[in-house]
C-alpha positions, 0 to 999 in steps of 0.5 A, spaced: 734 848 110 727 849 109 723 851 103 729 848 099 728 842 095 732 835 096 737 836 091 738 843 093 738 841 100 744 835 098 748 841 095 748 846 101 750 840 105 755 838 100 757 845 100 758 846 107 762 841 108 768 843 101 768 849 106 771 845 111 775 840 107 778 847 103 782 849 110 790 850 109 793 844 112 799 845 107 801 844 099 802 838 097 810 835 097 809 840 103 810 838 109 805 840 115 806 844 120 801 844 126 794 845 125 788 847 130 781 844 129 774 845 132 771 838 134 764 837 136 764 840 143 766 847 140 772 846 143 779 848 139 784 843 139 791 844 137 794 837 132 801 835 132 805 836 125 805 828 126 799 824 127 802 816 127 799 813 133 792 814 134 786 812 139 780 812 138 774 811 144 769 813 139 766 807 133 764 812 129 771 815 128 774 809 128 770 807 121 772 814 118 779 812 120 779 806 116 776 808 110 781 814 110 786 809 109 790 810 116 788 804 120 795 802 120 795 808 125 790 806 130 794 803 137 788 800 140 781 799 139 774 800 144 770 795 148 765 795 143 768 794 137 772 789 140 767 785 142 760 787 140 759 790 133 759 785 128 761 790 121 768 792 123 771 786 124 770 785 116 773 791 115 779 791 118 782 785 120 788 788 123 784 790 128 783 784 132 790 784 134 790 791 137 789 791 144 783 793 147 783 800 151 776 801 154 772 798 158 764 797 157 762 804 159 767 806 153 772 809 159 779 809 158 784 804 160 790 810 162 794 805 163 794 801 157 794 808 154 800 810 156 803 804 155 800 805 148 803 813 147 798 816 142 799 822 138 792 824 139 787 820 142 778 821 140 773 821 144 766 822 145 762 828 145 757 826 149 762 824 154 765 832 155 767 831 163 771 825 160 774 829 154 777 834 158 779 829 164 783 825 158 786 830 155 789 833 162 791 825 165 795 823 158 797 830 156 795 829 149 790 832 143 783 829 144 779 831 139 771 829 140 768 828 134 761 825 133 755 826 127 749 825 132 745 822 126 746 828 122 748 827 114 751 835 115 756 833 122 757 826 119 761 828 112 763 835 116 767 830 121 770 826 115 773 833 112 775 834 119 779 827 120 782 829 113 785 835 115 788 831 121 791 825 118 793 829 113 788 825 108 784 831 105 784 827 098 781 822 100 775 825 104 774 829 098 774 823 095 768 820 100 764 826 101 763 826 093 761 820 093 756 820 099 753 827 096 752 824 089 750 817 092 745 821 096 743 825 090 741 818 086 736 817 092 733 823 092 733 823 085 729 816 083 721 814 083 716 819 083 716 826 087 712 827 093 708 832 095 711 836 102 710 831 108 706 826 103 711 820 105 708 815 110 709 818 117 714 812 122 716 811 128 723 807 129 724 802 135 731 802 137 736 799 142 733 793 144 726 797 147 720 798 143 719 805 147 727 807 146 727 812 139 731 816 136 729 824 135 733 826 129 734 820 124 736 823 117 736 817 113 728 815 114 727 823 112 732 823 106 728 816 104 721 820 104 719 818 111 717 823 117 720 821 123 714 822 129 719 822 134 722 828 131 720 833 135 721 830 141 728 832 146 733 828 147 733 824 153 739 826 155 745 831 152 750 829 147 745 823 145 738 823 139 734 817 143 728 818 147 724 813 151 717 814 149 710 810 152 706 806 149 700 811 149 703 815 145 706 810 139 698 809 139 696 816 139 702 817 132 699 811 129 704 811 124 704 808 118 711 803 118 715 801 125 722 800 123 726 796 128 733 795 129 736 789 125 744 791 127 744 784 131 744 776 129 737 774 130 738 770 136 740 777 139 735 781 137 731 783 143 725 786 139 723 783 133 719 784 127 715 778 129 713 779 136 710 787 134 706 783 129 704 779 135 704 784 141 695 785 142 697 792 145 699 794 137 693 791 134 689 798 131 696 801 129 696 802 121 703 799 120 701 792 124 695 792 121 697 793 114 704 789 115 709 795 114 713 792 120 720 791 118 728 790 119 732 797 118 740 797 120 740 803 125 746 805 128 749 804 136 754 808 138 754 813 132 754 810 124 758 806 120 758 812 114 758 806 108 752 803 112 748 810 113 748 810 105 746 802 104 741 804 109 738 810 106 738 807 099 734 801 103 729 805 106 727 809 099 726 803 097 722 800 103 718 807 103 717 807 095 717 800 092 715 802 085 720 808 085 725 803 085 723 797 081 731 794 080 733 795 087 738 789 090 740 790 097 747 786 096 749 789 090 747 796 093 751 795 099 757 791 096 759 797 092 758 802 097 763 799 101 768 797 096 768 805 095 769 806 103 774 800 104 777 798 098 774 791 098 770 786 094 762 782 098 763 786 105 756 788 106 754 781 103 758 779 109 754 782 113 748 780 112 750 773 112 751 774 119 745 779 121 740 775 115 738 781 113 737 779 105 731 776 107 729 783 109 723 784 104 720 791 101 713 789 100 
């Protein structure tokens, strides 16, 4: 996509993704016969007419899942949902009443699926050997479907779970929405120059030296993610473990770190980089520019990538976006995903994260 502009960047990637949601799965008042997908591991997956009891090992599915309207299909829940993330059990209450199928790896409890007799169960892609060992053991569907931290493979992957479940309208309705939401972004505060924006290094996962290589949100926002061209440490992932050396050699302008935890469990802090004497000549702890962003574990939540890309315009571009408020943004964007009214104001009351401040 290079040489295109932002707005005609959204386009391609809006596009591309009605190409996928435009696939025959039927007219309506028809009912559907069988289709076949193509998941994230380029695997072609053969789905059942009929797709009313579902397991999902992966978070990022799961959410799409719930904002397409078939939470009630979901069977089970993965460790990680059930015990460690602070957002999915404000939007979807029922979820605490399913049993847990997974265990701390994320690997599967065979036993309680069988119990459980899914139609179709979702895995990881970063996990092919599992994928294949799961569709062989239960004799079921298993389709692996994961963004990577990119707008493109998110929203295709919401046009992908549309066809599946039978939920194309619904999906349009979400990719719209994101497509434009994004656009209003994109579209606020002065036009910068190529490569003008302040350049960033994020530290997520606990570590000060664990980055991701591929975040969109910090690029769709203005920002230049100095990670971005480094590899992956390993296949199916987007983070990377860098040395302190080299944070210092980047220099960057502003350090995000991730703030997706109550604070007590937060291991790095805003606070402690400010403090720490070996990052005393970096630009963004010498100026202050060290701030809280949501970041993502175990893929995104696709209401909470766009709060956070809004978030982030704002923190890159303070002037650009005069008006911004943290609360009102996020609360309407996840009305629009869930349907239902101060859900992201939940959230920051448990992660405190209204009292982020953008210089």
């Amino acid at each position: 996509m290079r040489g295109l502009g932002r707005r005609g960047k959204n386009r391609l990637l809006c596009g591309a993704v009605l190409i996928v949601l435009a696939a025959p799965a039927g007219l309506p008042g028809q009912s559907r016969g069988p289709i076949e997908v193509v998941d994230s591991l380029r695997r072609t997956v053969a789905i059942p007419a009929k797709v009313e009891r579902i397991i999902s090992l992966e978070p990022e599915i799961t959410r799409i899942i719930v904002a397409l309207g078939a939470g009630e299909r979901l069977v089970g829940i993965d460790f990680f949902l059930r015990h460690q993330d602070r957002l999915f059990p404000l939007v979807f209450p029922p979820s605490e009443r399913l049993p847990v199928v997974s265990n701390q790896g994320q690997d599967l409890n065979y036993e309680e699926a069988i119990r459980l007799r899914p139609d179709i169960l979702f895995s990881s892609p970063s996990e092919f050997r599992m994928t294949e060992s799961i569709e062989r053991k239960m004799n079921r569907p298993v389709v692996a479907l994961a963004s990577m931290g990119r707008f493109q493979d998110l929203l295709a992957e919401i046009g992908t779970l549309g066809r599946i479940l039978g939920k194309e309208e619904r999906a349009a309705e979400l990719v719209s929405f994101f497509g434009n939401r994004m656009d209003s972004v994109r579209g606020i505060g002065p036009a910068r120059a190529a490569n003008a924006g302040p350049s960033v290094y994020l530290s997520f996962w606990g570590s000060l030296l664990r980055t991701p290589v591929s975040y969109e949100p910090v690029e769709a926002a203005g920002g230049r993610n100095q990670a971005s061209r480094l590899l992956p440490s390993y296949l199916g992932t987007a983070g990377a473990t860098v040395s302190l050396e080299q944070i210092l050699l980047w220099d960057p302008e502003v350090i995000l770190v991730q703030g997706n935890y109550p604070p007590a469990e937060r291991r790095v802090t805003v606070e402690g980089i400010l403090r720490d004497p070996r990052l005393a000549s970096v630009r963004a702890v010498r100026n202050g520019r060290v701030h809280y962003t949501f970041g993502f574990w175990y893929w995104w939540d696709p209401a909470l990538v766009l709060v956070e890309t809004a978030y982030l315009a704002r923190l890159f571009d303070p002037k650009g976006f005069p008006n911004f408020d943290l609360t009102k943004e996020g609360d309407d964007i996840f009305k629009e995903f869930y349907g239902k009214e101060g859900l992201f104001s939940a959230l920051c009351r448990v992660l405190e994260c209204h009292e982020w401040k953008p210089e």
